[in-house]
N, CA and C atoms of all chains as a GROMACS GRO file, in nm:
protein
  462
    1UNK      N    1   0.796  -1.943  -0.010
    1UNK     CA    2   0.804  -1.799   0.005
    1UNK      C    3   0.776  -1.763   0.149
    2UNK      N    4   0.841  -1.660   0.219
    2UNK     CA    5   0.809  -1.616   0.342
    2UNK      C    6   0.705  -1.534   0.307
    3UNK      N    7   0.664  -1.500   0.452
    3UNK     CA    8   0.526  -1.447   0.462
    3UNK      C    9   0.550  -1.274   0.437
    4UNK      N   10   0.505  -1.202   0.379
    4UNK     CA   11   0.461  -1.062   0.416
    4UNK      C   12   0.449  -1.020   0.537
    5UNK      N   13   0.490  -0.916   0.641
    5UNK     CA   14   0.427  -0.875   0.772
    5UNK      C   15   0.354  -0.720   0.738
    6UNK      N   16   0.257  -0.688   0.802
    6UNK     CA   17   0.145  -0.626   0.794
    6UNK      C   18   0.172  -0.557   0.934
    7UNK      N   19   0.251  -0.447   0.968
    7UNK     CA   20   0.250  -0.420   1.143
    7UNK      C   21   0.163  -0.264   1.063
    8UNK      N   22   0.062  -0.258   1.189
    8UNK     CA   23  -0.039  -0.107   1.208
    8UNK      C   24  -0.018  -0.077   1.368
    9UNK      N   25  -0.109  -0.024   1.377
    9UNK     CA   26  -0.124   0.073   1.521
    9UNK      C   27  -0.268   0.071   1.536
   10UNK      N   28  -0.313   0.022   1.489
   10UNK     CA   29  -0.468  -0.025   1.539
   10UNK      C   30  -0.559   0.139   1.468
   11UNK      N   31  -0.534   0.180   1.361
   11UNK     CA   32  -0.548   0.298   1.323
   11UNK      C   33  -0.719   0.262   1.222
   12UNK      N   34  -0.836   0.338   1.305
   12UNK     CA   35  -0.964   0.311   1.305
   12UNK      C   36  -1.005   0.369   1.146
   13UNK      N   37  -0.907   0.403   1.086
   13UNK     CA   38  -0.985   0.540   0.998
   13UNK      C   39  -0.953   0.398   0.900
   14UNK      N   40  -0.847   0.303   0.897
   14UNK     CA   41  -0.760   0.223   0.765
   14UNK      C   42  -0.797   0.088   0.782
   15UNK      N   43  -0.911   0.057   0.882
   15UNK     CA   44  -0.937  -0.117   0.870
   15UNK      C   45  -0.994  -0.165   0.772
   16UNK      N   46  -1.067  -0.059   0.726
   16UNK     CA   47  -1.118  -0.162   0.592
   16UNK      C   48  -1.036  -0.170   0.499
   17UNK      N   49  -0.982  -0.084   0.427
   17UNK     CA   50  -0.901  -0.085   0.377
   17UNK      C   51  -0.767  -0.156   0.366
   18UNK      N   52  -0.711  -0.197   0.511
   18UNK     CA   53  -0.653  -0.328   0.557
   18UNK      C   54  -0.690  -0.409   0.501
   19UNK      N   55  -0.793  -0.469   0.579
   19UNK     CA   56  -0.821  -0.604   0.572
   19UNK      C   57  -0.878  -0.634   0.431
   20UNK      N   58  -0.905  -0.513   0.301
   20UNK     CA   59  -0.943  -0.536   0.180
   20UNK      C   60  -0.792  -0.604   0.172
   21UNK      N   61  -0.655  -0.540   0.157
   21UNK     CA   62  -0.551  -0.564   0.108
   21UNK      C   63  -0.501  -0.679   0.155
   22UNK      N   64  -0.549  -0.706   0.306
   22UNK     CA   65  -0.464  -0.903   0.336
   22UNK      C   66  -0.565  -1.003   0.241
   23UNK      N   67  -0.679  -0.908   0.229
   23UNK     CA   68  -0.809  -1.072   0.168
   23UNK      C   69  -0.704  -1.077   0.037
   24UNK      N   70  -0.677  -0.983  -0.024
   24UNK     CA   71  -0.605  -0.984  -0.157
   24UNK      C   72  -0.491  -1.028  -0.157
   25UNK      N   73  -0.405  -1.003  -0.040
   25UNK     CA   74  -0.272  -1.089  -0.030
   25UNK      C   75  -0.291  -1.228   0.006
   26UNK      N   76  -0.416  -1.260   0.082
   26UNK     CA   77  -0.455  -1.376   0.162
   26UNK      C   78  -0.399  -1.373   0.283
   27UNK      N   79  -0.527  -1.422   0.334
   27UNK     CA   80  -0.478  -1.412   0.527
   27UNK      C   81  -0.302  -1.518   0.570
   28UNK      N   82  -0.359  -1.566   0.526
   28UNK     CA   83  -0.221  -1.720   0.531
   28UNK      C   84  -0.086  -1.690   0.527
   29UNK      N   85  -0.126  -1.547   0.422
   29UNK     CA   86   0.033  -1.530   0.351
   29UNK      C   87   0.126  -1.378   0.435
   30UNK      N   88   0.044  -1.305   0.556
   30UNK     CA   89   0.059  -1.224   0.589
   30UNK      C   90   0.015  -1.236   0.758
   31UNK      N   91   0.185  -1.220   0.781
   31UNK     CA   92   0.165  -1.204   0.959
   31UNK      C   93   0.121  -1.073   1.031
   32UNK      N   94   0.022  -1.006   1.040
   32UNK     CA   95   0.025  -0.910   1.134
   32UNK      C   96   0.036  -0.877   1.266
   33UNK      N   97   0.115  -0.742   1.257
   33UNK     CA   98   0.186  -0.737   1.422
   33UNK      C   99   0.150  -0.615   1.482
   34UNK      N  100   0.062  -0.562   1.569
   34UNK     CA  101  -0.004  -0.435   1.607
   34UNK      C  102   0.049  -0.378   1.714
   35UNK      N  103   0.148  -0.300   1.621
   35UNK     CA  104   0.291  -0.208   1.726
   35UNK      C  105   0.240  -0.152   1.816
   36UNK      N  106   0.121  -0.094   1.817
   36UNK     CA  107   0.066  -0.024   1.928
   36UNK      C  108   0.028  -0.099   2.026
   37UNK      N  109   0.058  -0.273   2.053
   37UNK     CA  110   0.034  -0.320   2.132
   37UNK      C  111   0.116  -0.421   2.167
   38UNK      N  112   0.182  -0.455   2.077
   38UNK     CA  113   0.331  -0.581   2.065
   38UNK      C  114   0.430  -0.414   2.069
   39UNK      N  115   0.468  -0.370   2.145
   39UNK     CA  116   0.570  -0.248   2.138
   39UNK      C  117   0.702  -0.314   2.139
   40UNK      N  118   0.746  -0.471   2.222
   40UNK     CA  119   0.854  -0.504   2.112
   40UNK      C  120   0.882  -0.467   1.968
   41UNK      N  121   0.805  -0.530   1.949
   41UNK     CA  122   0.810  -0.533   1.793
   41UNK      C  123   0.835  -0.429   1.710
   42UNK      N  124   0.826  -0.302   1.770
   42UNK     CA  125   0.859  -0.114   1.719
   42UNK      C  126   1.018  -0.132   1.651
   43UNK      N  127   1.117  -0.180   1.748
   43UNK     CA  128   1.278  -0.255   1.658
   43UNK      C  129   1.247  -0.282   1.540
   44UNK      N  130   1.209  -0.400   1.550
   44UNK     CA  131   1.208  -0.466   1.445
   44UNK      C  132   1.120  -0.430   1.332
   45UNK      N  133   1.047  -0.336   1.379
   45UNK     CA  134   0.996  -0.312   1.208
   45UNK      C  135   1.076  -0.147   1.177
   46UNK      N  136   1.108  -0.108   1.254
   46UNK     CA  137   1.203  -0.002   1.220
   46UNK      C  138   1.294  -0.020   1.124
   47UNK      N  139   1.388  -0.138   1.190
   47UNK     CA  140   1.528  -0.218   1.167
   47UNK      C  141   1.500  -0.251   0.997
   48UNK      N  142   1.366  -0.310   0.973
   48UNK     CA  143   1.297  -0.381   0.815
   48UNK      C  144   1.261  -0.206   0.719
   49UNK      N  145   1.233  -0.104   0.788
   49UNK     CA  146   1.247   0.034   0.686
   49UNK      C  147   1.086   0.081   0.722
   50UNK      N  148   1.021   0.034   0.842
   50UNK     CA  149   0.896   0.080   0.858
   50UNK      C  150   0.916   0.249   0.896
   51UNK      N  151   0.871   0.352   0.827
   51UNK     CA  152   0.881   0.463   0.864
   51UNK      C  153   0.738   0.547   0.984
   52UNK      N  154   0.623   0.435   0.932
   52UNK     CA  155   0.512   0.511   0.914
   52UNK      C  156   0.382   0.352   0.927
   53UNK      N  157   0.264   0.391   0.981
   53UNK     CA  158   0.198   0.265   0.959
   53UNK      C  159   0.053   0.323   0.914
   54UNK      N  160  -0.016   0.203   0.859
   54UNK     CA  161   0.024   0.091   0.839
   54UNK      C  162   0.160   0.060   0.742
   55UNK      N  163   0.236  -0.037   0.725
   55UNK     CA  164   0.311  -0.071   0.620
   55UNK      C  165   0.304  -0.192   0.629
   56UNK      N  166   0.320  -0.253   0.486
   56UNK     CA  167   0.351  -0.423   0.479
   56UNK      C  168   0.510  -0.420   0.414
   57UNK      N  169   0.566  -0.506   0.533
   57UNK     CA  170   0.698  -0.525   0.418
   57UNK      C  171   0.693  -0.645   0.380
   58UNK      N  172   0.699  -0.724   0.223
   58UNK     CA  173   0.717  -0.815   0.134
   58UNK      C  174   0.813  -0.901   0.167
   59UNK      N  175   0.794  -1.002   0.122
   59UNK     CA  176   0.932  -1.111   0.166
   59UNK      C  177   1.039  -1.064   0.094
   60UNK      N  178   1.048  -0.992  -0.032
   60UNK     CA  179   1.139  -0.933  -0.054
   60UNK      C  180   1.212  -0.839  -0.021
   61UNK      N  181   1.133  -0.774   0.137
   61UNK     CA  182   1.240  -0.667   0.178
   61UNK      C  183   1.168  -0.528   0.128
   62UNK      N  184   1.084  -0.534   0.028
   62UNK     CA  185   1.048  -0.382   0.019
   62UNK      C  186   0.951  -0.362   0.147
   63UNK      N  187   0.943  -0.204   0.131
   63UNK     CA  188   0.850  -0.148   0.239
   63UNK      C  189   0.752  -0.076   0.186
   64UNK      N  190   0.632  -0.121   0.157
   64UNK     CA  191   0.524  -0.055   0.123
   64UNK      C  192   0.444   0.054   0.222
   65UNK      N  193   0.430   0.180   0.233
   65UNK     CA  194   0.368   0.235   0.329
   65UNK      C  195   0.259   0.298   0.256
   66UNK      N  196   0.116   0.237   0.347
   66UNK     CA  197   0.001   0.261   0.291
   66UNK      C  198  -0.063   0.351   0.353
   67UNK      N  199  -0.149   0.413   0.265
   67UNK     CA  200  -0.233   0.575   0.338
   67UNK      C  201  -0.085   0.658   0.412
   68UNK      N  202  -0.152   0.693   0.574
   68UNK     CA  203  -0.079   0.743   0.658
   68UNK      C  204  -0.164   0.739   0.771
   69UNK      N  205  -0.092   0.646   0.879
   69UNK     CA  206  -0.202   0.631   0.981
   69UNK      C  207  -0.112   0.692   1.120
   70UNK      N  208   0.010   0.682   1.126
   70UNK     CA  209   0.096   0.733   1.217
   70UNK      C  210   0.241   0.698   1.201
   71UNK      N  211   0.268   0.811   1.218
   71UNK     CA  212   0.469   0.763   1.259
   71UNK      C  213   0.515   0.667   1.338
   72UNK      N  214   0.616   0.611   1.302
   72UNK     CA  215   0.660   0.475   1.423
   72UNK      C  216   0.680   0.586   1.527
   73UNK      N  217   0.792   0.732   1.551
   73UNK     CA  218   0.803   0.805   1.665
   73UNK      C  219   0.656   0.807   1.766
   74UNK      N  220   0.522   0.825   1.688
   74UNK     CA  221   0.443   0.814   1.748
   74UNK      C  222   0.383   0.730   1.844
   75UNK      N  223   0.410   0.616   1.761
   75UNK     CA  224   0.368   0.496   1.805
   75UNK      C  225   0.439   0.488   1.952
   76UNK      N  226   0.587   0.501   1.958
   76UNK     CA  227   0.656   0.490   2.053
   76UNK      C  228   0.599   0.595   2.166
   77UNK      N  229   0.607   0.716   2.142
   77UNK     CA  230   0.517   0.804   2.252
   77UNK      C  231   0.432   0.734   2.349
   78UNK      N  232  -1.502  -1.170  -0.876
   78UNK     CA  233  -1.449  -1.080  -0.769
   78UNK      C  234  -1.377  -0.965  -0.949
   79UNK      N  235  -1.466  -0.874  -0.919
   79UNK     CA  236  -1.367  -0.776  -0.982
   79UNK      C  237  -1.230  -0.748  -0.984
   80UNK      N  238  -1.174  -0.645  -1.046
   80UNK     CA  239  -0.997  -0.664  -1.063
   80UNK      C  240  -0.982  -0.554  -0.997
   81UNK      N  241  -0.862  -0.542  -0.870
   81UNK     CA  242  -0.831  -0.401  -0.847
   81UNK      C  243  -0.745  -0.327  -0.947
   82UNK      N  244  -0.742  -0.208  -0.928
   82UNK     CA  245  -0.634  -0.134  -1.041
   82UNK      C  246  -0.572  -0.094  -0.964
   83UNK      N  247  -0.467  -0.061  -1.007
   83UNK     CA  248  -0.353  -0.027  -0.991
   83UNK      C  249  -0.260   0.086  -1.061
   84UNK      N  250  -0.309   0.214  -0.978
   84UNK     CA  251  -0.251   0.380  -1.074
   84UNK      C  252  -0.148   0.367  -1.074
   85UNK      N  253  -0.056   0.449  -1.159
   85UNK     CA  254   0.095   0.480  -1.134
   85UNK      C  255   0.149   0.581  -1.201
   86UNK      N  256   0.254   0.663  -1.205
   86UNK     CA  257   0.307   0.734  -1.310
   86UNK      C  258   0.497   0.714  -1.346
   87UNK      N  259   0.518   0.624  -1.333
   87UNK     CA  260   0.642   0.504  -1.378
   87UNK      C  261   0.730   0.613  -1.256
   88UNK      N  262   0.693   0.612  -1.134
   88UNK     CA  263   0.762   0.651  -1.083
   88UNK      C  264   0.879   0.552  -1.026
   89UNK      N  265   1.026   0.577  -1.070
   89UNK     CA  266   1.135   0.487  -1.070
   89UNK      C  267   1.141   0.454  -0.915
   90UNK      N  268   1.140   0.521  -0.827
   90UNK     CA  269   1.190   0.497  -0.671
   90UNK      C  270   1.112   0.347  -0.646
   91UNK      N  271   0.960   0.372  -0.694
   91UNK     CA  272   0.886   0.275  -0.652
   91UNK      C  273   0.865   0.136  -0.715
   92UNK      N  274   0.958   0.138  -0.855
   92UNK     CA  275   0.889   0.028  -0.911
   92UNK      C  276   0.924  -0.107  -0.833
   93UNK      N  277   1.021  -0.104  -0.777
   93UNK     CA  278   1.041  -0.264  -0.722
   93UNK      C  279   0.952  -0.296  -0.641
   94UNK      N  280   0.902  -0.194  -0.566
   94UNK     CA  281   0.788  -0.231  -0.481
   94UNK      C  282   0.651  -0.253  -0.527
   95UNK      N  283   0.631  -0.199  -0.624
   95UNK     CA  284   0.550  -0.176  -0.719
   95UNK      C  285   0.532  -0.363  -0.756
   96UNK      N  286   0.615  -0.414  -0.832
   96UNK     CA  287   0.637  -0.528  -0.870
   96UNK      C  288   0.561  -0.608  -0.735
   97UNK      N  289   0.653  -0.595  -0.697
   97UNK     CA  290   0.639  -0.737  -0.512
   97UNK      C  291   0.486  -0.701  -0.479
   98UNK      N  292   0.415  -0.588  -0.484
   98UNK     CA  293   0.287  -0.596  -0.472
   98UNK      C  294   0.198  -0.658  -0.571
   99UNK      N  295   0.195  -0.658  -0.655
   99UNK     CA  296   0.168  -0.691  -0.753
   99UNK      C  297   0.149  -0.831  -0.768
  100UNK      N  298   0.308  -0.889  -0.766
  100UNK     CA  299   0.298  -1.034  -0.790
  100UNK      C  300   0.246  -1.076  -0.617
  101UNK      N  301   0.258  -1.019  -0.509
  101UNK     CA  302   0.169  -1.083  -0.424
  101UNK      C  303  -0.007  -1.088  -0.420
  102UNK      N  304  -0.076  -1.006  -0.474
  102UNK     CA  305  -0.181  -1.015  -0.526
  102UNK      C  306  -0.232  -1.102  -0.639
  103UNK      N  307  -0.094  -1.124  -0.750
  103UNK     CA  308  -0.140  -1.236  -0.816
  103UNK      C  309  -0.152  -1.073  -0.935
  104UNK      N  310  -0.064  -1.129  -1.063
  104UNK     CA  311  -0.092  -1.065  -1.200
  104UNK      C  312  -0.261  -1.012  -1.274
  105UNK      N  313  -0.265  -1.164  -1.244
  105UNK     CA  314  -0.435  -1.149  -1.276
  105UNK      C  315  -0.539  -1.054  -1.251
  106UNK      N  316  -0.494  -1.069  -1.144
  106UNK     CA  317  -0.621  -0.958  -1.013
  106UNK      C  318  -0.603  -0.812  -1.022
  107UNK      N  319  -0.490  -0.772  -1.106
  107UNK     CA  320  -0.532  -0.617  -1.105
  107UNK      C  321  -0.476  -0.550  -1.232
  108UNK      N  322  -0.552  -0.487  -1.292
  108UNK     CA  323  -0.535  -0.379  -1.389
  108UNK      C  324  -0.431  -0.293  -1.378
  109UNK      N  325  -0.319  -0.256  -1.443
  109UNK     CA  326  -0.235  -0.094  -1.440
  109UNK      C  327  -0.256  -0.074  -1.492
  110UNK      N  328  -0.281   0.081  -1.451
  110UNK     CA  329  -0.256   0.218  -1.550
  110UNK      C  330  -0.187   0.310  -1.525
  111UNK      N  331  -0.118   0.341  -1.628
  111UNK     CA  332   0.010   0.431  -1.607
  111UNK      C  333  -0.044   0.581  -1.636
  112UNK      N  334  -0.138   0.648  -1.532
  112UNK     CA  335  -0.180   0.775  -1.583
  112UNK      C  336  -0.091   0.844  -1.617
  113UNK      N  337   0.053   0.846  -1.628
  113UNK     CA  338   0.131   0.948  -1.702
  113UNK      C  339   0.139   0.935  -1.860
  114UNK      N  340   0.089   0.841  -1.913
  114UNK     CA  341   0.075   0.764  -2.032
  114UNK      C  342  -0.077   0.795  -2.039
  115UNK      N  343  -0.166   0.749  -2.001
  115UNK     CA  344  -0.308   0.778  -2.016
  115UNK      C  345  -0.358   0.842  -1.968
  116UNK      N  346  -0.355   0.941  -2.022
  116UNK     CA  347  -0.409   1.124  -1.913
  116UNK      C  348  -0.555   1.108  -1.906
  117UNK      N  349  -0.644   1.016  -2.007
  117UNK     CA  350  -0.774   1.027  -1.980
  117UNK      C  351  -0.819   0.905  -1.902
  118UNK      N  352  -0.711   0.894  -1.817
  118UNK     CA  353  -0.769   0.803  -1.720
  118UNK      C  354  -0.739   0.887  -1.561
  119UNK      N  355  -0.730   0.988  -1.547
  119UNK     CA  356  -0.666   1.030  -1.475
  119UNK      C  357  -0.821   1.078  -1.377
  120UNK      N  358  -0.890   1.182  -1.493
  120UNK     CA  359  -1.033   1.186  -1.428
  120UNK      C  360  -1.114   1.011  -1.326
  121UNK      N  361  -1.124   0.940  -1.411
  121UNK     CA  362  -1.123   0.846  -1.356
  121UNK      C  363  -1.043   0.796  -1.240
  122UNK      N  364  -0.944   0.794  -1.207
  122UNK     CA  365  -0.842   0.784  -1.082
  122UNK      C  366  -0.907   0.884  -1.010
  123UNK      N  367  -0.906   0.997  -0.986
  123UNK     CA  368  -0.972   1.125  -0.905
  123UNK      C  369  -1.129   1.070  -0.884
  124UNK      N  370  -1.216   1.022  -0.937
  124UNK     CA  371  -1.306   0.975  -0.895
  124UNK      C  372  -1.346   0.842  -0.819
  125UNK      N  373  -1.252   0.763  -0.816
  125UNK     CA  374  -1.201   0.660  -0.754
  125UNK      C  375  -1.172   0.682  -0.588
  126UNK      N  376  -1.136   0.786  -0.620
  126UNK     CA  377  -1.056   0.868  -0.478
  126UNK      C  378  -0.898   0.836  -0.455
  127UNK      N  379  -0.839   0.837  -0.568
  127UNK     CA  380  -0.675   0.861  -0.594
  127UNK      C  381  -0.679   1.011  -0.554
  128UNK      N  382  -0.573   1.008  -0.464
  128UNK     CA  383  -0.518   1.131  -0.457
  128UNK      C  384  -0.344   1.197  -0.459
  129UNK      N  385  -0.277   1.034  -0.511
  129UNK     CA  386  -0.153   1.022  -0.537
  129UNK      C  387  -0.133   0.933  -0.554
  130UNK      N  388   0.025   0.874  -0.677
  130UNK     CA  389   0.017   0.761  -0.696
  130UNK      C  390   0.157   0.743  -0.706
  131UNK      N  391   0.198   0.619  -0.646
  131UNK     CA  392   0.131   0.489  -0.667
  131UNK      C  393   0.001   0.476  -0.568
  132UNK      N  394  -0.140   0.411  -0.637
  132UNK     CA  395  -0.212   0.391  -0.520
  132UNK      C  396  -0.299   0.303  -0.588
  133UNK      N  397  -0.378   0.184  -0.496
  133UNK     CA  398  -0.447   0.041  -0.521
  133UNK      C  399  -0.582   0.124  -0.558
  134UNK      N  400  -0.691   0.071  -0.607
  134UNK     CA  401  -0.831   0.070  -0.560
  134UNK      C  402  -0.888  -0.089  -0.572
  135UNK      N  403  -0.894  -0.114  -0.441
  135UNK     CA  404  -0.940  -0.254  -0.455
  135UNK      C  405  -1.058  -0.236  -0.472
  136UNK      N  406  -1.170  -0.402  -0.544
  136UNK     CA  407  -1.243  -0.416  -0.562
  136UNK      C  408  -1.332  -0.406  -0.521
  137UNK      N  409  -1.324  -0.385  -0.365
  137UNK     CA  410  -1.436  -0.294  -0.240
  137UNK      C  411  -1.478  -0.147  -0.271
  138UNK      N  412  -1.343  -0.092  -0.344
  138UNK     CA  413  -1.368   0.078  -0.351
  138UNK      C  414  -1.249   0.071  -0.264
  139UNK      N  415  -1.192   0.092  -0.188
  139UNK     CA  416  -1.155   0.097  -0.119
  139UNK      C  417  -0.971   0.195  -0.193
  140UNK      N  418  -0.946   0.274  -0.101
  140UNK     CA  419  -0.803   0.324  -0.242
  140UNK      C  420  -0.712   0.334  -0.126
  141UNK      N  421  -0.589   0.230  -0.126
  141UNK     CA  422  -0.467   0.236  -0.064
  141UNK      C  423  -0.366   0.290  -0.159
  142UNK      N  424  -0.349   0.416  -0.072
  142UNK     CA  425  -0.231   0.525  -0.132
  142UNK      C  426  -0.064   0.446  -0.062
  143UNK      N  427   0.015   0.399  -0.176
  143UNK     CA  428   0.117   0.338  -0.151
  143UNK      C  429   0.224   0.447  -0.153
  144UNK      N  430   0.297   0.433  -0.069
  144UNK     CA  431   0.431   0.549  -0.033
  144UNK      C  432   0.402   0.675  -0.093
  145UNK      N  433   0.432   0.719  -0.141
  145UNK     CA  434   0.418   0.883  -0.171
  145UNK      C  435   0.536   0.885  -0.313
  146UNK      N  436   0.450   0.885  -0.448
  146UNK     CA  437   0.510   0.914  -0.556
  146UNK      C  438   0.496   1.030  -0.616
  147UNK      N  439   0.368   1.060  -0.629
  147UNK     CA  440   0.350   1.185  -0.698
  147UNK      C  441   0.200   1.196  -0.683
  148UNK      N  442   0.136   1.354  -0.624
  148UNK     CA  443   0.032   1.407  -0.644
  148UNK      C  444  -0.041   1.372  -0.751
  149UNK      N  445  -0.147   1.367  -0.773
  149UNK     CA  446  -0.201   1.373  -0.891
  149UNK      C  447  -0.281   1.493  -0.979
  150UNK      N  448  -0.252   1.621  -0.886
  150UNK     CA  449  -0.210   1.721  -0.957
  150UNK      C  450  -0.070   1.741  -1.030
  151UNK      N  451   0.002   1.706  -0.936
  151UNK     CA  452   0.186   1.679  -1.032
  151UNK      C  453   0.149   1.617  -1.155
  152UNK      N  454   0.067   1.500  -1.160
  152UNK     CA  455   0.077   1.424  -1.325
  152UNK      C  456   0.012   1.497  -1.396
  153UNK      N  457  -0.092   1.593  -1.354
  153UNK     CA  458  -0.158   1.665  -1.446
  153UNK      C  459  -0.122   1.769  -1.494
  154UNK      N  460   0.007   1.847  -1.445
  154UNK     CA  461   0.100   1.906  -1.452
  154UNK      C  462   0.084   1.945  -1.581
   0.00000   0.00000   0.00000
């Protein structure tokens, strides 16, 4: 199985809450990528259906968007 | 390690995602409840700190609100 990716924005209010949800996915099984600082990476999670972060998208392609920590437009700002 | 739950109100947009979370956490590890089906669990969800669902409460406490299905005034509707 491919891995899950986990991209945030380094958003202070949702870490615990994060890192509750990778212990539960397991660290191993989930790449995280912190758009607000890999700003490559803003494409490519666009391109995968990231609207909003945090989101994890699944190896299956869905896009889970959790809480609401910021818009990708933002991020880009 | 306690079980997280897992609210919902069979909202169709979400179930595939719904699923892929799920089985990435592992079946085991979390409880559903379909508060549109069990209205007296709904108080319970609101005390949890659901404030729309689909949304996690992991075993920390912790409540990740997944995409935006429905208020949980809407289910109480």
């Amino acid at each position: 199985m491919s891995k899950s990716i986990f991209y945030h924005a380094g958003c202070p209010v949702c870490v615990s809450a994060e890192h509750d949800l990778i212990n539960l996915i397991g660290n191993d099984n989930v790449q995280i990528v912190h758009i607000g600082e890999e700003t490559s990476k803003i494409a490519e999670a666009e391109n995968a259906g990231v609207k909003s972060v945090p989101a994890l998208v699944t190896p299956n392609g869905n896009v889970l968007h959790i809480n609401f920590g910021a818009s990708i437009e933002d991020v880009k700002g």
